[in-house]
N, C-alpha and C positions, 0 to 999 in steps of 0.2 A: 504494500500500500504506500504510494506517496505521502508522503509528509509535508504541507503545506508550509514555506517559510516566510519572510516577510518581504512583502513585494518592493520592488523599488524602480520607478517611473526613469528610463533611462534619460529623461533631460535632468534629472535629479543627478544621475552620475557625470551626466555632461556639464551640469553648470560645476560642478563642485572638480571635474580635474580641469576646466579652464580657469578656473580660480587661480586651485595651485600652479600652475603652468606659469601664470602669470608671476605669480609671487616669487618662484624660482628663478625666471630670467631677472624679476627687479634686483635680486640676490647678486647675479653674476653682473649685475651691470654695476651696482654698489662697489663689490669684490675688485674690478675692473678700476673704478674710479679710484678705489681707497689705492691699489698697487700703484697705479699713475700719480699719484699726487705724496706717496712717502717718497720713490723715486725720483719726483721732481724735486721734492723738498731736500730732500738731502743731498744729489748732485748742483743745486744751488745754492742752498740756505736759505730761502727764503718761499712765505706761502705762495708768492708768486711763481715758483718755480714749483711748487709744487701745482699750482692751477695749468700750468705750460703741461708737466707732466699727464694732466688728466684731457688737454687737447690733443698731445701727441698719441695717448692711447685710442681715444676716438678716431684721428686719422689713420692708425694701422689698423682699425676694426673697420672700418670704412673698405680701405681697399681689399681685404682680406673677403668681405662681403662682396661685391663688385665683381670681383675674380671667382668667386665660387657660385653667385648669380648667373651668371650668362653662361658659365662653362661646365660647372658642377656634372648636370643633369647626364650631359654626354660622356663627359671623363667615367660617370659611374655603368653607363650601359654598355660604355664598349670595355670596359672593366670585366666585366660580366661576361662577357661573349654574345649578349641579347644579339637577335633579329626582329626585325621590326613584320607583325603576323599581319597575312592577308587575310580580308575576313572568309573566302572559301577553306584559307587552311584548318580554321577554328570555329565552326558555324556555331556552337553551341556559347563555347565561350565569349563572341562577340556579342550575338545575343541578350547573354547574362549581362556585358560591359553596357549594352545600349539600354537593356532597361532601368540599368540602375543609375546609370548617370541622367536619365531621363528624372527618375525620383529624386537626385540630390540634385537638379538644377544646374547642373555643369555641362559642358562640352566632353563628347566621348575621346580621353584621351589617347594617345599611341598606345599599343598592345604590342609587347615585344616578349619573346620566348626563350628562355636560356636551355640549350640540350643536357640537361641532366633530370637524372630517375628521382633525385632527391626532391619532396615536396616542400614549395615555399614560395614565396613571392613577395614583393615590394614596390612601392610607386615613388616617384624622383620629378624634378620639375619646381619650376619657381610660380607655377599659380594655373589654377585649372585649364587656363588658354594656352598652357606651354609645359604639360603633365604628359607622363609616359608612366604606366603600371607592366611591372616585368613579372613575367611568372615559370615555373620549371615547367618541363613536360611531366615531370612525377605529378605534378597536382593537376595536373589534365587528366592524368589516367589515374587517379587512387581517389580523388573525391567525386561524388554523386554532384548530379546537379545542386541539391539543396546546399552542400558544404562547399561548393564552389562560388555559388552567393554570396555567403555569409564573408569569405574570402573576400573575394572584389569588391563588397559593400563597407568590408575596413577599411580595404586600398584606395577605395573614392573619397572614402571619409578623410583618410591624409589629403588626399586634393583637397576637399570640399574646405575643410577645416582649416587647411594653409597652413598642415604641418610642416611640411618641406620648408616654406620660409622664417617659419617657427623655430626650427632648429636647427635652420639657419644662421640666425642673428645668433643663436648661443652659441654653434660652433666659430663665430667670428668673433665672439667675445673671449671664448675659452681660447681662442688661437691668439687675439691679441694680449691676453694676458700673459701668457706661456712663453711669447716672443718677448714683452715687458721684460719677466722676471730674466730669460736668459740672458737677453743685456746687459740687465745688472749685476748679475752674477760674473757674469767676463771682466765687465766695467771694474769691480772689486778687487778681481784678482788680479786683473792687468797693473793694478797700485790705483786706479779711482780713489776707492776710499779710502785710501791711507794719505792723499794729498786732501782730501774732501775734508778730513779731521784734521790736517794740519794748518788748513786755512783757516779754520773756525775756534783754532787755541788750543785744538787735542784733549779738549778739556770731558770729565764724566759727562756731560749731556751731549755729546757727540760721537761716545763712545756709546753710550744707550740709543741712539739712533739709528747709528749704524749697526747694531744687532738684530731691534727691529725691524729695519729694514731686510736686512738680510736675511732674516726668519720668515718674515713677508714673502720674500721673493722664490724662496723653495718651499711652502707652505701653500701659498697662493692658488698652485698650477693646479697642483691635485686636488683642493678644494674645487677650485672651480671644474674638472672633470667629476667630480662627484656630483654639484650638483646637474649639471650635462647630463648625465645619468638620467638622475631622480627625474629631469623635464622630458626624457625621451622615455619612459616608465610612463610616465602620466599622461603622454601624446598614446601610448599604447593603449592605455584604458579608456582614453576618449573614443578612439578609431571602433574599438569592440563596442561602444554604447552606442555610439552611431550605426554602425552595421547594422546593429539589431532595428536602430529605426527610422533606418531604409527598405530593411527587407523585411522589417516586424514579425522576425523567427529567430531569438535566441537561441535555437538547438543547433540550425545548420552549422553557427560557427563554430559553437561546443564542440561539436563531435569534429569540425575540420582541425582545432585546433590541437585536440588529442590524437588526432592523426598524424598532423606533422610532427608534433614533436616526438612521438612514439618509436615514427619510421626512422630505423638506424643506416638511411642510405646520406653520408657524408657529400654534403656540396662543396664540391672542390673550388668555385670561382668566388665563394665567400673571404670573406677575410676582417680582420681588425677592423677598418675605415668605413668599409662597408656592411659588417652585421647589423646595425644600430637599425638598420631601414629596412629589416623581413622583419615579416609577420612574427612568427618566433626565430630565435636566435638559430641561426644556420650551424654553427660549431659548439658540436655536440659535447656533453660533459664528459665524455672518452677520449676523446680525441686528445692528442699530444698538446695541440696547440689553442688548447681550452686552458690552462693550465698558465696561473695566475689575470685568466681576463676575470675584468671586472663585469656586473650581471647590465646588458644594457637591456633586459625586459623586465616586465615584472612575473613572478611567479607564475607558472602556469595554473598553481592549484586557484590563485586568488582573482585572476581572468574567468576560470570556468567558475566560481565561485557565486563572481560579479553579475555574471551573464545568467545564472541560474536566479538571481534572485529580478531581474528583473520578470521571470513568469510566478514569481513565489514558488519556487519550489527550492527544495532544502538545500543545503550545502551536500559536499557527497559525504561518504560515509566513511568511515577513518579507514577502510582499505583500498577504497578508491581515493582517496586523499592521499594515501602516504604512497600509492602508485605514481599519481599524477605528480608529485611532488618531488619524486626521482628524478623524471620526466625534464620538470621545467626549473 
């Protein structure tokens, strides 16, 4: 007998991860700021040179953005091996891409195939009128129509929603802050800071600044890849609440999702730069080169979890849990 749990209206999950989405970028834009303005301050001496610093970082997140804009999308599909599908190769699949982009109000974007068995797929693009959704031949052949839906209805959702630009702007933060801190770092050892404390009288508060600093500066990166992280987690749970209401069937993508992650067929065109952007994470927790990454999904158990509660029905049950939970 089902066990009834407590329902929850997928705009309820929707407004509540564009919240934190938000709140996390304002994080890394603060993080961003405060790195540029101790490094101005302290290569000058003065706040002014600490405000210099918080322009200079904006100009290197500027071009960093610019440059991953206009080029990103391609660098990542020929990355991949993608070709770009005609719609007699894939009747079924185009199909599924036209009705639902019909539902989310967008333009049906490019369909492109990568030849591998392993199931998985991701969408790339700086805004629905310039979207390309990439998908394996495994999830052509291992999902049902219904879980193939569910599939393309998350992938629209990054279009619809303007993840790609979303994650965008954080990875141009996180790259300008990273580029920051190793200047400073060079700058230090080159003797910078050791002339930077002798202009200023060598004296204790320029010795406590420049530690700060320099704590800053190797501290800063990884924080800010953390929260990177946590805003490409919560872009994943938005895409899953959407899905559900565009195709207004939580199950199709339940079961597609425990399918991918289940099937132990290794995507070889995946990698580091590129995992963040499948559906689930392509390198498997076997895999040699799984092996110190950091988790750029959120838990598989707490997606199907997510997704169950918006028909009210229960969580799973502690042996389907601690399966799924292997899994993801």
């Amino acid at each position: 007998m089902t066990v009834v749990g407590q329902r929850q209206s997928f705009y309820q999950q929707i407004s509540a991860n564009r919240r934190k989405s938000i709140v996390l970028v304002l994080i890394v834009i603060a993080l961003m700021a405060l790195v540029g303005f101790v490094i101005g301050f302290f290569m000058v001496g003065s706040v002014g040179g600490g405000y210099a610093g918080i322009v200079v970082a904006t100009i290197i997140a500027a071009l960093i953005s610019l440059v991953t804009y206009y080029r990103g999308d391609s660098l990542i599909l020929a990355a991949s091996g993608a070709r770009e599908v005609r719609p007699q190769d894939a009747p079924q699949l185009m199909n599924v891409m036209t009705e639902l982009s019909i539902a989310a109000g967008i333009p049906v974007p490019k369909v492109y195939v990568i030849d591998d068995t392993a199931p998985n797929a991701f969408a790339t693009g700086r805004d629905p009128k310039h979207a390309s959704v990439a998908i394996t031949t495994g999830l052509l052949q291992k999902l049902d129509r219904e879980e193939l839906q569910g599939v393309m209805g998350h992938e629209l959702s990054h279009v619809r929603n303007l993840d790609i630009r979303f994650t965008l702007l954080v990875g141009a933060l996180v790259g300008s802050i990273a580029l920051l801190a190793d200047f400073f770092l060079r700058f230090t050892f080159w003797g910078g800071g050791g002339r930077r404390g002798r202009d200023s009288g060598g004296g204790g508060g320029a010795a406590i600044l420049f530690v700060i600093a320099l704590v800053l500066a190797i501290v800063a990166p990884f924080f800010a890849r953390m929260v990177q992280l946590a805003v490409s987690r919560q872009r994943e749970f938005l895409a899953d609440a959407s899905s559900v209401e565009l195709t207004r069937n939580p199950y199709g993508l339940e079961r597609a999702l425990a399918k991918i992650a289940s099937d132990h067929e290794v995507l070889e065109v995946a990698n580091r730069a590129t995992q963040h952007l499948y559906i689930v994470n392509p390198i498997k927790k076997f895999e040699s080169r799984a092996s110190g990454l950091m988790s750029t999904h959120p838990p598989l158990l707490e997606r199907v979890n997510r997704l169950r509660a918006l028909s009210g029905v229960a969580p799973l049950d502690a042996m389907s849990a601690d399966t799924l939970a292997r899994l993801g």
